[in-house]
C-alpha positions, 0 to 999 in steps of 0.5 A, a space after each residue: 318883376 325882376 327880370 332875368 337873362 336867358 341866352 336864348 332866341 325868339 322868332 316874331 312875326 309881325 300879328 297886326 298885317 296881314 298884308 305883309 308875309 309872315 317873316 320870322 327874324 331872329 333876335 338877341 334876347 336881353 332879359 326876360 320875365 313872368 311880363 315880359 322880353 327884352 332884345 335886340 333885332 336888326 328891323 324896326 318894329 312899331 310900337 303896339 304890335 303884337 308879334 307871335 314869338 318862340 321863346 327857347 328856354 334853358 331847358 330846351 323848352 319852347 314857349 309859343 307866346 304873343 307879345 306887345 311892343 311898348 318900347 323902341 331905341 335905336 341903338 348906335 350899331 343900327 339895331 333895335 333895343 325893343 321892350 315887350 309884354 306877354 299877351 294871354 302868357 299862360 299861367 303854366 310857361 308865367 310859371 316856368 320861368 320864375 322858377 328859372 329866376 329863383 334857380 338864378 337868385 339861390 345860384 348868385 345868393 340873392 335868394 330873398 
């Protein structure tokens, strides 16, 4: 799927411990799709763990989402570039957000 930009931020939660103390982190959303998020954060994450998240949407809606960690890169600034996908994203918020690429798309003129 294309993936789009969004200035927005999430709070994750580490799903997969239950020994560690929820803690929620803000971090730098880089782009977004009907599959998945990518961003920034200043703490490592593991590969395959799941984290709740809370997707602010341009509308100021807020998406309650589950998503998998597939990639990690260290960047030179310290901070984590992480890839992810939606776990059990439901059909409607998959829906909010291509209608927010296809805003995005008939804006720029690449509207296929």
């Amino acid at each position: 799927d294309r993936r789009m930009s969004l200035s927005a931020k999430l709070l994750i939660k580490n799903m997969n411990d239950d020994s560690v103390k929820a803690e929620e982190v803000e971090i730098e959303v880089l782009d977004v799709s009907k599959t998945g998020v990518g961003f920034i954060c200043n703490s490592p994450l593991s590969i395959g763990a799941v984290y709740e998240a809370h997707l602010k949407l341009w509308t100021d809606e807020v998406i309650h989402a589950f998503l998998k960690v597939v990639r990690i890169e260290q960047t030179k600034e310290e901070k984590y570039t992480c890839g992810t996908i939606f776990i059990g994203l439901p059909e409607m918020n998959a829906k909010r957000i291509e209608v927010y690429d296809m805003l995005k798309r008939m804006e720029s003129g690449d509207l296929e």
